[in-house]
C-alpha positions as CSV (number, residue, x, y, z in Angstrom):
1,X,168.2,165.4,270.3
2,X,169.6,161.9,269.0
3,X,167.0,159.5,270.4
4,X,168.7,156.4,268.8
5,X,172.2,157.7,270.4
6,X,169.9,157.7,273.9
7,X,168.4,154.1,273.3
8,X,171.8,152.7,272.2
9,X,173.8,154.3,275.5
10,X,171.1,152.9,277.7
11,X,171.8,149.4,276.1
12,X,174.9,150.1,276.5
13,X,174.5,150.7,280.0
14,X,172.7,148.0,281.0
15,X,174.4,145.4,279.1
16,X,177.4,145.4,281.3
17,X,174.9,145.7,284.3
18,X,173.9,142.1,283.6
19,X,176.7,141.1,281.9
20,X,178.7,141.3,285.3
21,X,175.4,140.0,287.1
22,X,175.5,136.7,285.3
23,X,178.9,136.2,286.0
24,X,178.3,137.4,289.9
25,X,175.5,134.2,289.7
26,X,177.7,131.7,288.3
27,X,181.0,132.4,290.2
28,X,179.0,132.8,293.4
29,X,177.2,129.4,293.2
30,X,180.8,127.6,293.0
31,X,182.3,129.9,295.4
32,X,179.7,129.8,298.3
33,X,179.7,125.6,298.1
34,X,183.3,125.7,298.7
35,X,183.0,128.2,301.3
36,X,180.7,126.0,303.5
37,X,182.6,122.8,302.7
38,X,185.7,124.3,303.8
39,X,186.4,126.5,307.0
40,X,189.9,127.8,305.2
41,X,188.5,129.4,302.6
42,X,185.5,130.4,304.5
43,X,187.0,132.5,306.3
44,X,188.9,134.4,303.9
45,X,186.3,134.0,301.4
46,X,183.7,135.9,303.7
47,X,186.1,138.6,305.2
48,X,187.4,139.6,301.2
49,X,184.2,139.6,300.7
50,X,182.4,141.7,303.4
51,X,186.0,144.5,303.0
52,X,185.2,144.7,298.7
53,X,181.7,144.8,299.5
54,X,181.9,147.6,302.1
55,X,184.7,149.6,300.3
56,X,183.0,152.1,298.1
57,X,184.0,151.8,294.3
58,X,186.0,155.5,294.8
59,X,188.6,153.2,296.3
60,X,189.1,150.6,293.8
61,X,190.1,153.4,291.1
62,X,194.4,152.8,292.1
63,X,193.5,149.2,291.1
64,X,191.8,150.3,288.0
65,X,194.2,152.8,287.6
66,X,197.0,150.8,287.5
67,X,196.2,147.4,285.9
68,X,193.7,148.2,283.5
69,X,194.2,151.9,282.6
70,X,197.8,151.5,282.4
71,X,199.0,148.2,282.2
72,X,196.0,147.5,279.2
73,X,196.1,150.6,277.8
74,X,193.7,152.0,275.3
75,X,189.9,151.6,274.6
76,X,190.1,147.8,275.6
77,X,191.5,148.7,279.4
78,X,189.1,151.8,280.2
79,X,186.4,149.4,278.9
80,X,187.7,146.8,281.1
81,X,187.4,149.2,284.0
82,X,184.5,150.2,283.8
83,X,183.0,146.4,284.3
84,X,185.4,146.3,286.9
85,X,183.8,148.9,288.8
86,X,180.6,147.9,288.1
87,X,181.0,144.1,289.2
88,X,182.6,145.6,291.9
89,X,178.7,147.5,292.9
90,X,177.1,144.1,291.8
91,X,178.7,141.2,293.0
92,X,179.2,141.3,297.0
93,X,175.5,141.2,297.8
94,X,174.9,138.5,295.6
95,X,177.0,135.9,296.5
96,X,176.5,136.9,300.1
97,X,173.2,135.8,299.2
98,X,173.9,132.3,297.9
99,X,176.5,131.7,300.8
100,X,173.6,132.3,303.3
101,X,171.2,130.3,301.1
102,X,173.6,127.3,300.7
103,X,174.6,128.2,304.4
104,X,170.9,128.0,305.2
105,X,170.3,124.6,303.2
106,X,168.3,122.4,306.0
107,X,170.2,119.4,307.1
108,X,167.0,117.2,306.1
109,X,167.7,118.0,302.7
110,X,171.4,117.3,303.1
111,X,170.6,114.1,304.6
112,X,168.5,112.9,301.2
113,X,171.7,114.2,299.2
114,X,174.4,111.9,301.5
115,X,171.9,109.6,301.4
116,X,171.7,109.0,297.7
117,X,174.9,109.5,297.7
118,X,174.5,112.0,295.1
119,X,178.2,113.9,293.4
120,X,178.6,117.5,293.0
121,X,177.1,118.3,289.9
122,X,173.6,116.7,291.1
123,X,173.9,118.2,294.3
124,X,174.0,121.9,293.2
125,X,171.6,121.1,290.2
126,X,169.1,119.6,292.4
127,X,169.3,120.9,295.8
128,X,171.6,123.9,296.2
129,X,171.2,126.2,293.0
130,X,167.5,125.5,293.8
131,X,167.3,126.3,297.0
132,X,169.5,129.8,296.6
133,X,166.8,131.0,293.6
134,X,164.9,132.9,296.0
135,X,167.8,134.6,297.4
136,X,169.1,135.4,294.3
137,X,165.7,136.7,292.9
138,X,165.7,138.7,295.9
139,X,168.9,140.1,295.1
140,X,168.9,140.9,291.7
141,X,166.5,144.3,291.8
142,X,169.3,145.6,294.7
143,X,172.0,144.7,292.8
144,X,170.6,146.1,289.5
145,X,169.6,149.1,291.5
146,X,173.4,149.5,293.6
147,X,174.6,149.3,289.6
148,X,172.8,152.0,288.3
149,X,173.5,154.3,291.9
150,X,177.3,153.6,290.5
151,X,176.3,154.6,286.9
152,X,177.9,158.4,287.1
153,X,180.9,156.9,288.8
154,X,182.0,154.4,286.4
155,X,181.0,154.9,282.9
156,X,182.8,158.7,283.7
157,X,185.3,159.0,286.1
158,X,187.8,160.9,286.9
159,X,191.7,160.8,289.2
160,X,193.5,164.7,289.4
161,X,193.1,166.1,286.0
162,X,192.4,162.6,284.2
163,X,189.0,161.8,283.1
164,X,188.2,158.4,281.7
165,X,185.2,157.0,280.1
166,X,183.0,155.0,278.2
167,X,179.6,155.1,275.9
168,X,176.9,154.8,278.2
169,X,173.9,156.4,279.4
170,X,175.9,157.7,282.4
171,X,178.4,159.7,280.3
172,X,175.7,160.4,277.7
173,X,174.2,162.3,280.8
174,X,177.0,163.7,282.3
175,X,177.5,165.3,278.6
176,X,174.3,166.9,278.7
177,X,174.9,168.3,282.0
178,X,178.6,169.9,281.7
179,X,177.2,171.5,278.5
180,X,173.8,173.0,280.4
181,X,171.6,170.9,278.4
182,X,169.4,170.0,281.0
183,X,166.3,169.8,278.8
184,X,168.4,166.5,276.9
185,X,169.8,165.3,280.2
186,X,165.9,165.1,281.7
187,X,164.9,163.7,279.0
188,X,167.4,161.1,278.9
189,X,166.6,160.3,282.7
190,X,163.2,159.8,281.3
191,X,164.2,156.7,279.0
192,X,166.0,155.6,281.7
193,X,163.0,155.4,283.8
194,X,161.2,153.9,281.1
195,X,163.6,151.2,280.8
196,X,164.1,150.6,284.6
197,X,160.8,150.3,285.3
198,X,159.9,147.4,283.1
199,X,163.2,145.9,283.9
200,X,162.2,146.3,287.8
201,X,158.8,144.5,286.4
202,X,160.2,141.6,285.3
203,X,163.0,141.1,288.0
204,X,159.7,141.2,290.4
205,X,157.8,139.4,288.7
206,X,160.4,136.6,288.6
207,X,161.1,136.8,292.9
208,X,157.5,135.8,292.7
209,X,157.9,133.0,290.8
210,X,161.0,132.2,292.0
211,X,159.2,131.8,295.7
212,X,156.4,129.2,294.1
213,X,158.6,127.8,292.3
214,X,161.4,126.9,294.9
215,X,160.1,127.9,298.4
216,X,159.2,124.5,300.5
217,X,155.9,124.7,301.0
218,X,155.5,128.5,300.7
219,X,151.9,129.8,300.1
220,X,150.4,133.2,300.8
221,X,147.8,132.8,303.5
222,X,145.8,134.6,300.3
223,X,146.1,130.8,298.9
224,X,144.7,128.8,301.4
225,X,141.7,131.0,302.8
226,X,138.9,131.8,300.3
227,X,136.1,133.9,301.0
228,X,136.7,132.9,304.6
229,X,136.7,128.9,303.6
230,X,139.9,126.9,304.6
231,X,141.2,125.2,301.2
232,X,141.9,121.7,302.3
233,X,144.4,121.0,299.5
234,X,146.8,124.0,301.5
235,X,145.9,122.3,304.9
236,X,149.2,122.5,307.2
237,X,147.6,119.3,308.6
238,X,147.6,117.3,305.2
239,X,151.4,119.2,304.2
240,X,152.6,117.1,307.4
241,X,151.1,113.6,306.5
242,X,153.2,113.9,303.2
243,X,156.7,111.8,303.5
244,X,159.4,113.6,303.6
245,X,160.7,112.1,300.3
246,X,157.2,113.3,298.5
247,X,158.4,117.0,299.9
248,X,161.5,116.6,298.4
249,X,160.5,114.6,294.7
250,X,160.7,118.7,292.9
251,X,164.2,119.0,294.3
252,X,165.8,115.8,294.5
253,X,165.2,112.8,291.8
254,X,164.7,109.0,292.2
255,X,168.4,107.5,291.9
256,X,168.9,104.7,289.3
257,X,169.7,102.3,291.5
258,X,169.5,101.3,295.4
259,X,171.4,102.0,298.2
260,X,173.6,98.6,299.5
261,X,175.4,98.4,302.9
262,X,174.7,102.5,303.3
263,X,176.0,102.5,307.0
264,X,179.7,100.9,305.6
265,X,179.6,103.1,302.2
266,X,178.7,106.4,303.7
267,X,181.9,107.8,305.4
268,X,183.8,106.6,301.5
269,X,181.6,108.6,300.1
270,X,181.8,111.8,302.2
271,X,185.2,111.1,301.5
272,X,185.1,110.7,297.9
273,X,182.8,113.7,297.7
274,X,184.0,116.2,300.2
275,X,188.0,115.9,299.5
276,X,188.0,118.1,296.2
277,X,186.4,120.3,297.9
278,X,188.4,120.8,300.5
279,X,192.0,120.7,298.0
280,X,190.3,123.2,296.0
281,X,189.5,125.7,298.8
282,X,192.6,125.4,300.0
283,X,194.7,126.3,297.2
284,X,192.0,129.2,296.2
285,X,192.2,130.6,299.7
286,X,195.9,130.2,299.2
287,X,196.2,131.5,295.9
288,X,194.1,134.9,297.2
289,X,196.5,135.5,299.8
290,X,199.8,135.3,298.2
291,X,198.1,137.6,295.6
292,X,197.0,140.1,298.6
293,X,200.5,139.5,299.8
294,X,202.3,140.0,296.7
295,X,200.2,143.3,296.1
296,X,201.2,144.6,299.7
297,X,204.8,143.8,299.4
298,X,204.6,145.4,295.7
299,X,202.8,148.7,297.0
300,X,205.3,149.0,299.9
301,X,208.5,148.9,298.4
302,X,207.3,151.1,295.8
303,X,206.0,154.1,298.2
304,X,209.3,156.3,299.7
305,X,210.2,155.8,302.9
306,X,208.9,159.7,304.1
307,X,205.5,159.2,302.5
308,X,205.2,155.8,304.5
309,X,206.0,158.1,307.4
310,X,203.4,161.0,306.8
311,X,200.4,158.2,306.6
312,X,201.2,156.0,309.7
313,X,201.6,159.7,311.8
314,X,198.0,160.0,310.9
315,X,196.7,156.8,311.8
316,X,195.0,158.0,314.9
317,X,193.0,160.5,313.4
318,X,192.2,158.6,310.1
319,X,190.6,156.1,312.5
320,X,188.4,158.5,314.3
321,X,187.4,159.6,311.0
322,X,186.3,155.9,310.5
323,X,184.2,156.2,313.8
324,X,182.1,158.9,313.1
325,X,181.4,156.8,309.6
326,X,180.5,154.1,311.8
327,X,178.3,156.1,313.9
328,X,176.3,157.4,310.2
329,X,175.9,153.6,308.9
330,X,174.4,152.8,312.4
331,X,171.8,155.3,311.9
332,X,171.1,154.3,308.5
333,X,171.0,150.5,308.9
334,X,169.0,151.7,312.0
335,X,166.6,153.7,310.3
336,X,166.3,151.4,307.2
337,X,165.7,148.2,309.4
338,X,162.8,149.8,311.1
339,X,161.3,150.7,308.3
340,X,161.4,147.4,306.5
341,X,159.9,145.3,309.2
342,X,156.7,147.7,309.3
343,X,156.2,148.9,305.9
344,X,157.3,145.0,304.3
345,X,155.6,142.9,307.0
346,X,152.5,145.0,306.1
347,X,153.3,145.0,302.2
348,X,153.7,141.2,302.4
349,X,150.6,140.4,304.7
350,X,148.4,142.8,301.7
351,X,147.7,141.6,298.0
352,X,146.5,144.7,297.2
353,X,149.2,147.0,298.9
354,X,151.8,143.9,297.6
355,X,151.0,144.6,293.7
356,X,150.8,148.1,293.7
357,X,154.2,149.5,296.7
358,X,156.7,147.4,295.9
359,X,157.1,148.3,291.9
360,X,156.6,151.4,292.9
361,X,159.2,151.0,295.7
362,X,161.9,149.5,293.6
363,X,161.4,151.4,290.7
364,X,162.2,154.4,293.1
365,X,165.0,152.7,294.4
366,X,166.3,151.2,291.0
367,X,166.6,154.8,289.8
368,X,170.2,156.3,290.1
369,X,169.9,158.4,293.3
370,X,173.3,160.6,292.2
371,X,170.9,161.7,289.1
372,X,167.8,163.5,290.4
373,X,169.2,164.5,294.3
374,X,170.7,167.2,293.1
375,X,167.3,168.3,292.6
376,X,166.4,167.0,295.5
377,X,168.7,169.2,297.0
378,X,167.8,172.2,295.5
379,X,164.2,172.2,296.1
380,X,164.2,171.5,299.3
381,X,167.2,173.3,300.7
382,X,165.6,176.6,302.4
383,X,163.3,174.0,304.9
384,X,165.6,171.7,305.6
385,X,168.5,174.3,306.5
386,X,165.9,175.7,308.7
387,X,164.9,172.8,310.3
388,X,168.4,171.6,310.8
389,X,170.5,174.1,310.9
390,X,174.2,173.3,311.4
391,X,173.3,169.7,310.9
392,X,172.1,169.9,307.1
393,X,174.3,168.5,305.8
394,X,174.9,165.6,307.9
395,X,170.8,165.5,307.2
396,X,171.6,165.0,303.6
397,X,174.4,162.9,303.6
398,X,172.3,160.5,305.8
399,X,169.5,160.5,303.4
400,X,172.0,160.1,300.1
401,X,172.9,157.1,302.3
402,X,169.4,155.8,303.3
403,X,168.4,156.0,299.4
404,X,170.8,154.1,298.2
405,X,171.1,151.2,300.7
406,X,167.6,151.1,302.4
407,X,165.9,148.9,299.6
408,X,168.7,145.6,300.4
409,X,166.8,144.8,304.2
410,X,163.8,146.2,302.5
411,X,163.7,143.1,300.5
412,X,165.5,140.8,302.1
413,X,162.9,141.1,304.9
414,X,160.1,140.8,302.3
415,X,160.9,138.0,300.8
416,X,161.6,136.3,303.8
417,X,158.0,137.0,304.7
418,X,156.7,135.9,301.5
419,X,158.9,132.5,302.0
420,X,157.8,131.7,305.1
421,X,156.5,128.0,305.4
422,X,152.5,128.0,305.1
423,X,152.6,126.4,308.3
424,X,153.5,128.9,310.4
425,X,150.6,131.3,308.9
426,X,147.8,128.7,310.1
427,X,149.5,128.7,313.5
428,X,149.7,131.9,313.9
429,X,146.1,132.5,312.6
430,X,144.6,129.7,314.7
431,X,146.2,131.1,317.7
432,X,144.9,134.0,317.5
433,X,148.5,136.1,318.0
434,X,148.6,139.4,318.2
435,X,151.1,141.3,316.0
436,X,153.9,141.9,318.5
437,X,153.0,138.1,319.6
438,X,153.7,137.2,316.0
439,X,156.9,139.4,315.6
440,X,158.7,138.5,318.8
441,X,157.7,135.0,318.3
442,X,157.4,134.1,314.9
443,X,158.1,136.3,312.4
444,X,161.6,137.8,313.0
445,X,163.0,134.5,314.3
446,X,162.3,132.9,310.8
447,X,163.2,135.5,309.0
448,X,166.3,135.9,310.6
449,X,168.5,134.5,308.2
450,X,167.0,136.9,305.8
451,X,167.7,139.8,308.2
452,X,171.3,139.1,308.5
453,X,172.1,138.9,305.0
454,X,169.7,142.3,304.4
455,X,171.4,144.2,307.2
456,X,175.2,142.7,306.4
457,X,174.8,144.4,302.7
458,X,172.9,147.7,304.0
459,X,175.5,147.9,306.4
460,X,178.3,147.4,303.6
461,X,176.4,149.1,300.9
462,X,175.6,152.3,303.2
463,X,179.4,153.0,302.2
464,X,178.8,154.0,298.7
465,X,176.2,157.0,299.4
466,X,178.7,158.2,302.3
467,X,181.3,158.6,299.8
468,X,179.5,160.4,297.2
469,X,178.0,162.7,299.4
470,X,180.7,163.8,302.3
471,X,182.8,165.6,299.6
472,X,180.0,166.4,296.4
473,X,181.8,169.0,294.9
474,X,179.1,171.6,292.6
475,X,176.2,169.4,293.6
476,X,174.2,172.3,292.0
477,X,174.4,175.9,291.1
478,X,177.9,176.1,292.6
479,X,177.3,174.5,296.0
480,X,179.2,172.1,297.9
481,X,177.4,169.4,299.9
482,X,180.5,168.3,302.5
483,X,180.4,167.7,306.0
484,X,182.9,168.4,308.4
485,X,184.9,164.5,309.1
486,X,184.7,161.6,307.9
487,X,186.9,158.7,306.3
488,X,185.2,158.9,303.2
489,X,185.5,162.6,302.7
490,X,188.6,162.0,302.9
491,X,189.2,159.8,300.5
492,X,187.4,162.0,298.1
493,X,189.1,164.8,299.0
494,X,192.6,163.0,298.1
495,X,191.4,161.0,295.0
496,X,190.6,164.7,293.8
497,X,193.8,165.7,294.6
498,X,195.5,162.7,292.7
499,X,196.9,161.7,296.1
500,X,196.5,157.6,295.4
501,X,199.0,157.0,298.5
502,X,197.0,158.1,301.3
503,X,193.8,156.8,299.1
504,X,195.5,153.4,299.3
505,X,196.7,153.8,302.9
506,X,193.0,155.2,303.9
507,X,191.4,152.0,302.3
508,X,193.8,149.7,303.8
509,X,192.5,151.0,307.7
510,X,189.1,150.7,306.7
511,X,189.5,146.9,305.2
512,X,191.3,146.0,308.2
513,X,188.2,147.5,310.3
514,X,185.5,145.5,308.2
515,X,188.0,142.2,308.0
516,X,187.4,142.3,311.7
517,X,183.2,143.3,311.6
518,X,183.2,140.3,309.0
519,X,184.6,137.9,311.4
520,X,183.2,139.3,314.8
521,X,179.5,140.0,313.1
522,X,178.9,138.5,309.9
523,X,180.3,135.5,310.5
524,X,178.7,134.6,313.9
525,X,175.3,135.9,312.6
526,X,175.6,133.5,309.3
527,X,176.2,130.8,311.9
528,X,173.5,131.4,314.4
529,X,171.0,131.7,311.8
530,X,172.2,128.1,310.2
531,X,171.7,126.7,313.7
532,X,168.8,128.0,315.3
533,X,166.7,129.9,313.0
534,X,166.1,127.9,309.4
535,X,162.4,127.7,309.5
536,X,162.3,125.1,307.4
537,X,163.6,122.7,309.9
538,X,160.7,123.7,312.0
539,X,158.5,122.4,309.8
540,X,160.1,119.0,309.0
541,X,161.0,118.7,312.8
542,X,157.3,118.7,313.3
C-alpha cells in the first residue's frame, strides 16, 4: 500500500472541503446583511436558499453536467465540478446560520450602531461578524461532516455509462473497493479517521472559544459556583449594574468624535447608510431571477414538445412520491429533535459528560456515513429483517437519513445551551425549577432561534441520506437496499438511466414544494424568533 498516495488524497480531500467553507463564510456574511436590510432579496435569497439546500447534490449533476463538464471541458471543468458539488453540501447551512445570527442581532446593539452612526465596514467588523461567530463555530463541524457524507458522491460520480472523477480520498477509496481490496480501502478509512478526528478537535475546541469569546455574557453555571460558593465577580446581580455601553466596549469601540444634533442627523444617516444596501439587493435579487429565468426558458425550448408531455402526465404521481418523502423527513427531524433536547441539554448542563460525548459524537457524525453502513448493513441485516419485516428497508433508509442529518439540531441545540445568558442560569437555580419547569419556561424559548435554524437544515439536509439510500444499488455482496416510492428513488433511478429530463423535471416539483416550506415555515420561524425569543434582549430589558 502507497501510504504517501493515502496522505496526499486525504489532503486532497479536505482542501476543497475548506476551501469552499471559507468562501461559504465570506459570501454568507455579505449576503445575510443584505438579506435583512432588504425584504426583496430576502425573500428570494432565503427561498433559493432553503430549495439548493434541500435538493440533494444527485440533482445538481445536469448543472454540472452541462456547464462545467461540457462547456469547460477537460481536467479543469471535472475539477470544477467537484467543488461545485461540494459547496453545494457546505454552503446552505452556513449562511442560514449567519442570516439567523444577523437576523437575531438584539436591537440594543443596533441602537449603539445608529447611534454612533457607525458605516458598513465597522458595523459588520464590530457587531455583526462578531455576533454570528458562534453560529458559525456551530456550523462548521455539520458542514465539515455533510462534506465528507457527499465525499463518494463527488470526487466519483457517475450519469448512464459516464464516470467522472477527481484525486481524492473518495475515489482513492472507491478504487480499493471496485478492485476487492478491502484490506487498503479499511485502512484508508482508518487515516481518514485519524485526520477527522483531530480536525473535529479543533473545530470543537474553537465553538468553545468562540462562545467566551463572543457570547454576551455567557458563562457555564461551572464558572460562577465553586465548591458550592457563589463567585461574586459572575454575580447576575453585579452583570446588571454594568452600563450598557461597558457590555458592549468588546463589540463596539469609542467613536473619534461626538455625536451633534443626533435627533436631526439620524434619519440622513439611515439614509446614507441603508440606500446601497437596498440598490444592491435589488439588482442581486434581480440579477438571480433573470438568471433562473433565462435557464427555464433555455431548458424548455430545448426539451421536445412529447417529452414535455410525458413529464407533466406524471405530475400527480411524482407529487405523491414527494409526500411519502415528506412523511420520512418528519420522522427523522422528529426523531433527531427529541434526541437533541435530552441527550444535549444533559451534555451541556455536565462538564464531565460535555468533554468526553460530544468529540466522540461528532467524530461519529463527521465520519462519511456512505463508507462504513454498508457494513452496517451487513452485520446487522438477519435482526433487523426479523424485527421489521416488510418495513426493513424503510428502517434503513430512515436510519441512513437520521446519521447523516441528526448531528445539525444536535448542535444547534447545544450551543444554544451553552450560549445562554448567565443570567438565566442563577434564576433558574435560585428558583428552584424543576426540569420540565426549566424547558417549558426557559430553556426552549431561548434557544429557539437555535432550534429553528437546527431543525430548517435537518429538515433540508435529511434529503441527502434519502437519496442515497431509496435506490443503493450493490450496497453489499450483490444487494439492493430500495424501497418501494419515493421522489428521490426516483431521481436515482433516472440519473442511472441517463434520463436528465425527468431528473430536471423531478427537481423542478420538489423546488417548487420547498420554495413554498421556505416561505410558509422558515421564514415565519426566522421572524418569530427575532421578535419574541432573542434572549439577549431579556437580559438587557431587565
Amino acid at each position: 500500500m502507497n501510504l504517501s498516495l493515502v496522505l496526499l488524497a486525504n489532503l486532497a480531500t479536505l482542501g476543497r472541503v475548506f476551501l469552499t467553507i471559507i468562501i461559504s463564510i465570506v459570501t454568507g456574511w455579505f449576503l445575510g446583511y443584505v438579506a435583512i436590510k432588504n425584504k426583496t432579496f430576502e425573500n428570494i435569497y432565503i427561498s433559493i436558499a432553503e430549495v439548493l439546500e434541500s435538493v440533494p447534490v444527485i440533482t445538481f449533476f445536469p448543472i454540472v453536467l452541462i456547464f462545467f463538464v461540457f462547456t469547460v471541458g477537460g481536467q479543469i471543468g471535472i475539477e470544477s465540478a467537484v467543488l461545485f458539488l461540494v459547496f453545494t453540501a457546505v454552503v446552505w447551512n452556513i449562511w442560514m446560520g449567519i442570516y439567523q445570527a444577523f437576523k437575531t442581532v438584539p436591537e440594543n446593539l443596533q441602537e449603539v450602531t445608529q447611534n454612533y452612526r457607525l458605516g458598513f465596514l465597522s458595523k459588520m467588523s464590530r457587531l455583526y461578524i462578531p455576533f454570528s461567530i458562534p453560529r458559525i463555530a456551530a456550523n462548521l463541524i455539520p458542514s465539515f461532516a455533510d462534506a465528507l457524507f457527499y465525499i463518494t458522491v463527488s470526487e466519483v460520480f457517475s450519469v448512464g455509462t459516464h464516470v467522472y472523477q477527481v484525486f481524492g480520498i473518495g475515489t482513492l477509496i472507491s478504487i480499493y473497493t471496485a478492485e476487492g481490496d478491502y484490506t487498503d480501502a479499511l485502512i484508508s478509512l482508518g487515516i481518514l479517521a485519524i485526520f477527522v478526528t483531530a480536525i473535529v478537535l479543533i473545530l470543537r475546541e474553537y465553538a468553545e472559544y468562540s462562545v467566551s469569546r463572543y457570547g454576551l455574557d455567557t458563562e457555564e453555571r461551572s464558572t460562577f459556583f465553586r465548591r458550592g460558593r457563589p463567585r461574586v465577580r459572575y454575580s447576575a446581580r453585579l452583570n446588571a449594574a454594568k452600563s450598557t455601553f461597558t457590555k458592549l466596549s468588546k463589540y463596539i469601540a469609542r467613536p473619534p468624535y461626538l455625536m451633534k444634533r443626533r435627533i436631526e442627523t439620524e434619519d440622513e444617516e439611515e439614509r446614507k447608510h441603508h440606500f446601497p444596501t437596498r440598490l444592491i439587493g435589488t439588482l442581486v435579487g434581480s440579477l438571480i431571477l433573470i438568471l433562473i429565468g433565462y435557464s427555464i426558458y433555455n431548458t424548455v425550448t430545448h426539451v421536445p414538445l412529447s417529452v414535455w408531455q410525458n413529464l407533466i402526465s406524471g405530475t400527480g404521481y411524482d407529487l405523491i412520491l414527494i409526500g411519502y418523502d415528506y412523511i420520512r423527513v418528519a420522522i427523522i427531524a422528529l426523531v433527531s429533535f427529541a434526541i437533541s433536547i435530552f441527550l444535549g441539554y444533559y451534555i451541556a448542563t455536565k462538564p464531565i459528560a460535555d468533554r468526553i460525548a460530544v468529540p466522540i459524537i461528532q467524530t461519529i457524525a463527521s465520519f462519511p456515513a456512505p463508507a462504513y453502513f454498508p457494513l452496517l448493513y451487513l452485520a446487522t441485516f438477519s435482526t433487523i429483517s426479523s424485527i421489521f419485516g416488510p418495513f426493513t428497508s424503510e428502517f434503513y433508509v430512515l436510519l441512513l437519513g437520521f446519521l447523516s442529518t441528526f448531528y445539525y439540531i444536535f448542535y444547534s441545540f447545544w450551543l444554544g445551551i451553552k450560549n445562554l445568558p448567565s443570567e438565566y442560569w442563577e434564576v433558574m437555580k435560585n428558583m428552584k425549577l424543576g426540569f420540565w419547569t426549566k424547558m417549558r419556561k426557559v430553556i426552549l424559548p431561548a434557544t429557539f432561534p437555535y432550534i429553528i435554524a437546527g431543525m430548517s437544515s435537518t429538515i433540508n439536509s435529511a434529503w441527502g441520506g434519502l437519496a442515497i439510500g431509496e435506490y443503493w444499488q450493490d450496497i453489499i455482496n450483490g444487494k439492493t437496499l430500495e424501497v418501494q416510492h419515493g421522489l428521490m428513488k426516483a431521481l436515482a433511478v433516472a440519473d442511472n438511466q441517463g434520463n436528465l429530463a425527468l431528473v430536471g423535471w423531478l427537481s423542478l416539483l420538489f423546488a417548487i414544494i420547498v420554495v413554498i416550506y421556505s416561505i410558509v415555515f422558515t421564514r415565519r420561524m426566522m421572524d418569530l424568533a427575532r421578535k419574541k425569543y432573542v434572549a439577549e434582549e431579556g437580559v438587557y430589558a431587565a
